[in-house]
GUGUTI-275688 format. One record per residue (C-alpha): x, y, z. Coordinates in steps of 0.001 Angstrom, whole numbers, padded with zeros to 6 digits, always signed. Layout:
GUGUTI-275688
XYZ
...
end
This chain:
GUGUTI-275688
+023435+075044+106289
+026822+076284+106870
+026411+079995+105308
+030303+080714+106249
+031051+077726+104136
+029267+079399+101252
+030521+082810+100775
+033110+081745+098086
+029988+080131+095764
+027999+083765+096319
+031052+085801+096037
+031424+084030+092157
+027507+084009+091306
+027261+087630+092353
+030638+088991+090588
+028827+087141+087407
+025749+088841+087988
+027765+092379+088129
+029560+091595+085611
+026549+090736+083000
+024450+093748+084421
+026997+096543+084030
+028399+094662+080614
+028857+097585+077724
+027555+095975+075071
+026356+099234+073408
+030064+100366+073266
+031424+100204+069896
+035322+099951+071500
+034184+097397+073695
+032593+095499+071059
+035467+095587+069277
+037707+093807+071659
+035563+091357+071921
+035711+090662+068336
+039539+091021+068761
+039788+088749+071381
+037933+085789+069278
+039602+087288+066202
+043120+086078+067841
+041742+082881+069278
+041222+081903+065687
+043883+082949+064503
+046206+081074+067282
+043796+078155+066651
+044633+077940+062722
+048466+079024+062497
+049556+077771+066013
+047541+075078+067987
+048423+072235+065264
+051497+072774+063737
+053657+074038+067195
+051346+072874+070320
+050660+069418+069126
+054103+068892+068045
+055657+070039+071137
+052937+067717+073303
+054550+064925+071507
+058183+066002+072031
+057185+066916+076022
+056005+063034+076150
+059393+061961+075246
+061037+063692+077618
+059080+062592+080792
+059016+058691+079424
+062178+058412+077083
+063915+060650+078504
+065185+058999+082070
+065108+060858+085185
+068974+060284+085249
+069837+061726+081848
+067665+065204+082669
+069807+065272+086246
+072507+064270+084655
+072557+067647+082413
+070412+069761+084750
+070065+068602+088448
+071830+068536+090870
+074445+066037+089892
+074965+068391+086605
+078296+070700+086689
+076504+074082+087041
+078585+075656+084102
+077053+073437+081485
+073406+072770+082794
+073160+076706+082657
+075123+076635+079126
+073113+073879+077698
+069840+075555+078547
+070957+079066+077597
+071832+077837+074036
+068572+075573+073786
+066668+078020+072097
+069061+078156+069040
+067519+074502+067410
+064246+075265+069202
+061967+077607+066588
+059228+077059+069802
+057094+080337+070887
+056371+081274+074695
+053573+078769+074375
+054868+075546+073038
+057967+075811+074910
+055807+075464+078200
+055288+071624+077588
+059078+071027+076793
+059578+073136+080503
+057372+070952+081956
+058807+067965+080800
+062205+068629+081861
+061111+069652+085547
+058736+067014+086501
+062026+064612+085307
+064268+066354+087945
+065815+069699+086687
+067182+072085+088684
+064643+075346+089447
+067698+077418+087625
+068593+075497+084504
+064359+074686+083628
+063947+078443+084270
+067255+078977+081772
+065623+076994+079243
+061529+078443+080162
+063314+081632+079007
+065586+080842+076386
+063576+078447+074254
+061678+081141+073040
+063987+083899+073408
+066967+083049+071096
+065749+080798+068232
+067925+081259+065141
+065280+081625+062759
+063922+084610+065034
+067588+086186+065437
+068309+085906+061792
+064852+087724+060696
+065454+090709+063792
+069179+091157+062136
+067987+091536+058932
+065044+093734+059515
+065808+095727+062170
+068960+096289+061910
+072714+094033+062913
+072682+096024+066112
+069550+094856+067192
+070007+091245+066305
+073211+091131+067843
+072071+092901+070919
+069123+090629+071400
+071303+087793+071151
+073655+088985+073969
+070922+090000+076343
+069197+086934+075723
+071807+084382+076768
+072515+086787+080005
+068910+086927+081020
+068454+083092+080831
+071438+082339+083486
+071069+085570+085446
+067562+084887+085995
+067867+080876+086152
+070822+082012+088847
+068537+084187+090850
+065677+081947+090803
+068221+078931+092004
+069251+081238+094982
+066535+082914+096085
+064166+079244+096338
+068256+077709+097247
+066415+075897+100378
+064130+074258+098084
+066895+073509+095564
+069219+072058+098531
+066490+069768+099719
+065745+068725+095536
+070206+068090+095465
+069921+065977+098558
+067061+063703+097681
+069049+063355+094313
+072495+062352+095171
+071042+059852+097453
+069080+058475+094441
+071298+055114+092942
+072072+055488+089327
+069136+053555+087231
+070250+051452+084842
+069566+052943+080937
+067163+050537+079315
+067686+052063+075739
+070995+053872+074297
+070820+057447+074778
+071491+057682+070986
+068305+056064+070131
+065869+058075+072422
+068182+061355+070956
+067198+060299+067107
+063845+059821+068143
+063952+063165+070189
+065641+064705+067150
+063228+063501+064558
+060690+065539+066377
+062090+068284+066930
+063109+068903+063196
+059287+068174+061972
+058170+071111+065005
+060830+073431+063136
+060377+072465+059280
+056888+072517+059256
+056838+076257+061042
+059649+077600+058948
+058366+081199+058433
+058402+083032+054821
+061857+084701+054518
+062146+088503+053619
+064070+087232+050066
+062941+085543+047288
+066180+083779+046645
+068421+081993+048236
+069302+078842+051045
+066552+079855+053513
+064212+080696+050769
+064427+077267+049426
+063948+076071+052545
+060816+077900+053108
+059476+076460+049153
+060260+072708+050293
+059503+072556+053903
+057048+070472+053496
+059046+068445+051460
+061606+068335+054120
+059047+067943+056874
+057659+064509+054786
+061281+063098+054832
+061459+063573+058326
+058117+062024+058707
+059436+058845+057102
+062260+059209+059812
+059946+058680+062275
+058269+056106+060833
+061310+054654+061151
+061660+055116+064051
+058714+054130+065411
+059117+050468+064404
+062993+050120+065028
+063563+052121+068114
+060200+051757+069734
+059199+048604+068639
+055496+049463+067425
+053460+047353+065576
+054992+047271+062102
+051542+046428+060412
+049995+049557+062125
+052681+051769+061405
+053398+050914+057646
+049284+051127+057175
+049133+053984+059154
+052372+055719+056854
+050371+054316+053481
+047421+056778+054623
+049274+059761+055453
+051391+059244+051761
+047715+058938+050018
+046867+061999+051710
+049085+063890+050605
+048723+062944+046717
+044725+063629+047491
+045613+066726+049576
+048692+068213+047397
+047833+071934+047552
+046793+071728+051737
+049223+069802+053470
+048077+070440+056908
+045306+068283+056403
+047833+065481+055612
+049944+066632+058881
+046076+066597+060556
+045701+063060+059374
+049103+061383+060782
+048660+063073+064444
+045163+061346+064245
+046814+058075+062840
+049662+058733+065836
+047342+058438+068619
+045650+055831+067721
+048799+053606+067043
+050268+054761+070560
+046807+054489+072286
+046270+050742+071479
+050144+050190+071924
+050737+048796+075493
+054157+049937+077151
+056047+052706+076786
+054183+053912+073594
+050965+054475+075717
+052633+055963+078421
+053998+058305+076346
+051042+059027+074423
+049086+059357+078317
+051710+061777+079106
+051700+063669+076102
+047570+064083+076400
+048454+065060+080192
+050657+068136+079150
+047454+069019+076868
+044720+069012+079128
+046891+070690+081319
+048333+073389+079178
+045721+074073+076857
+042437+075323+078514
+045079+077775+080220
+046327+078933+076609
+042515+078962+075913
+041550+081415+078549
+044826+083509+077892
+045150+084162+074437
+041298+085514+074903
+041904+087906+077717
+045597+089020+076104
+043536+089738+072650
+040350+091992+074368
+042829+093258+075744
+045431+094359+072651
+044077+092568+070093
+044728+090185+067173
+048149+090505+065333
+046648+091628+062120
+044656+094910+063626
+046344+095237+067396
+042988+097043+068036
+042381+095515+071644
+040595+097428+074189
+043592+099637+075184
+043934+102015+071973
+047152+101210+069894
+048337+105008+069092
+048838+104627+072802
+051343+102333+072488
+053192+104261+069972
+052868+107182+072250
+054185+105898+075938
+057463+103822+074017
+058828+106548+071941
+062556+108058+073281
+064502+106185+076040
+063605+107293+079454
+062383+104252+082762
+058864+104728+081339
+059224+104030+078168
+061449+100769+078346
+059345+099801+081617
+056323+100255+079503
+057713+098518+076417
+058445+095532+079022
+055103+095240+080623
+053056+095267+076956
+055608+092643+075728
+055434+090507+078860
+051852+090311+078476
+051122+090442+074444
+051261+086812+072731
+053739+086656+069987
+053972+083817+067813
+057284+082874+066776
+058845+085621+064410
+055765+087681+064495
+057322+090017+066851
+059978+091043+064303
+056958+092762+061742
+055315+093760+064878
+058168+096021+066223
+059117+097073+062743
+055196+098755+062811
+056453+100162+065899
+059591+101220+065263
+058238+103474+061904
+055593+105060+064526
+058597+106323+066612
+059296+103660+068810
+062791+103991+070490
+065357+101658+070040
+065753+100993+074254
+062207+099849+074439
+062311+098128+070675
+065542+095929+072514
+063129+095744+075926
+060174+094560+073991
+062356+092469+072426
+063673+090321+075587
+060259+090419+077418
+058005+089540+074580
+058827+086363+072987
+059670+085012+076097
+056301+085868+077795
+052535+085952+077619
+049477+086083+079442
+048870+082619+078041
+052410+081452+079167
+052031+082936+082292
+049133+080957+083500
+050757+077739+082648
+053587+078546+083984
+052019+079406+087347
+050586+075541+087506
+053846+074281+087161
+056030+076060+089546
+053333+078208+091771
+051920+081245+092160
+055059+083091+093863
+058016+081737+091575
+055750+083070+088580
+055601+086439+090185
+059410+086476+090795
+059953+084993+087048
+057951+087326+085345
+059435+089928+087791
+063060+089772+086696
+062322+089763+083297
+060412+093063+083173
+063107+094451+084997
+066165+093248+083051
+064263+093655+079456
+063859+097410+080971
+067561+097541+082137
+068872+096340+079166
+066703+098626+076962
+068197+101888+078978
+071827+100479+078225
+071153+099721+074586
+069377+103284+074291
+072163+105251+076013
+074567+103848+073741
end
């Protein structure tokens, strides 16, 4: 036996064996972040996994199968005018209500299609960075300076950073442009206005069935939050719809499958996730016994999962040991320290602010009641701005998955920039 050939498989076995011996299980603090960690695993699994991943698994399918590779390099490769593949992804966010996490499968979508390294890192970063719902809630919380500010520094930080990216990796980029522009233009075997109602149709059930409680009892929004279900049912019949006009399903699967869902929901009235539960089940099957497009799209679709989700798995554990679950924030790494190291304005205190929200997992609009905790424990409004533009954009979780899409080293760089322009920007906002 080659011993040299099995230092890697000791190395692991003996780090394990470390690690269980030395373990501190008698430590109450220690005990306690593990609790946390599971404690925000659940909770991710309950209000997030079903309602935003699944959704956005779906709408990543489309993209690499509906979607043709000409229409994504059309708007973001190489054949795109720069000025609107960077102003299309910048603004993405705004009709996206997607976290750091569910974005990741749109991300993917778009790049493995063709998109420039700059406009999919534009749209990584703004997707979760500027969504209206989140923008509205920060205004009217924390203040119109804040709301606007985050706005502003938002949009900047998606085409600074997706311009950086594009020129620092520019040989990689060049070589991506040539093999482009040499491609011939495929011919489009369905009009783009079909694939973008279909496209649409999910994208408004991801948003409706999120929408988040508003801080009113009265109202447009509030109504909206009363009926979304409502609303998220009519769009469901929209893509029933669509299913058997613009993809051509099985009509007798999809109008038995619909018939299910609708009894579900007069059965289920007062839980309606277990009627959303029942047409994602009904989905798959329909688009796994569907030949064509349907079960390419559904193969694609479980492709983003199994590759995004174990990743999310592993993250959201780690990222709650070590700050804990939304509800407590009672991680391993004491909270009143937190409060402590992001109070005032000075490089420590926005760098600080960065680095905790690159790596915390924020669900979308969580970080708004989050910060306002913050903020009434003497947080500083630089690092309230920083935290801000690092957090929603980032995680642990969403690092990881990132990292298996574009590489260890363009991570590093990504996550890089943003810490240091979510600390810039926090200095300028503080100063003034």
């Amino acid at each position: 036996m080659n011993w040299k050939e099995q230092y890697k498989s000791f190395l692991w076995i003996l780090g394990f064996f470390l690690f269980a011996y030395f373990i501190p299980t008698g430590n109450e603090k220690f005990n306690n972040a593990i609790f946390e960690a599971f404690s925000l695993a659940k909770w991710y699994a309950q209000e997030h996994v079903l309602l935003c991943l699944v959704p956005a698994f779906f709408i990543a399918g489309v993209i690499s199968v509906f979607v043709s590779q000409a229409a994504v390099i059309k708007y973001f490769g190489a054949k795109a005018k720069k000025w609107l593949a960077y102003l299309v992804a910048s603004v993405s966010g705004t009709i996206l209500a997607v976290c750091s996490c569910t974005v990741l499968p749109l991300f993917s979508g778009i790049h493995k299609r063709g998109a420039g390294l700059g406009p999919a890192i534009a749209f990584l970063y703004s997707g979760p960075a500027i969504n209206i719902l989140a923008i509205i809630l920060t205004a009217r919380i924390l203040g119109f300076e804040l709301g606007i500010a985050r706005v502003i520094g938002a949009v900047v930080f998606s085409i600074v950073i997706g311009l950086i990216m594009s020129f620092i990796y520019r040989k990689e980029e060049k070589a991506k442009k040539d093999e482009q522009l040499s491609l011939p233009e495929p011919e489009e075997t369905r009009p783009i206005w079909k694939t973008a109602f279909h496209f649409f149709v999910l994208v408004a059930i991801l948003v409706f069935a999120n929408w988040g409680k508003p801080d009113t009892t009265e109202g447009f929004w509030y109504f909206i939050y009363t009926n979304n279900w409502l609303i998220t049912g009519l769009f469901g019949l929209a893509f029933a719809f669509s299913l058997i006009f613009i993809l051509k399903l099985n009509k007798f699967y999809v109008i038995t499958g619909s018939i299910i869902v609708i009894a579900s929901v007069i059965i289920f009235s007062n839980n309606p996730i277990i009627s959303f539960t029942v047409s994602v089940v009904i989905l798959t099957i329909i688009l796994s016994i569907s030949k064509g497009e349907p079960n390419e799209w559904m193969g694609e679709s479980w492709g983003f999962a199994k590759q995004i989700l174990p990743l999310l798995g592993a993250g959201v554990l780690v990222a709650g040991f070590l700050l804990g679950a939304p509800s407590s924030s009672n991680g391993i790494i004491p909270n009143e320290w937190i409060s402590n190291f992001v109070g005032g304005n000075s490089v420590f205190s926005n760098f600080f602010a960065s680095i905790v929200g690159a790596f915390m997992y924020f669900a979308t609009l969580t970080e708004v009641p989050i910060l306002q905790g913050l903020i009434n424990n003497g947080m500083g409004k630089g690092p309230a701005l920083a935290l801000l533009l690092a957090g929603p954009a980032l995680s642990l979780p969403n690092m990881l998955v990132i990292r298996s899409v574009i590489g260890t080293q363009k991570t590093i760089v990504y996550v890089t920039l943003v810490v240091v322009m979510a600390t810039t920007s926090g200095l300028i906002f503080g100063a003034l």
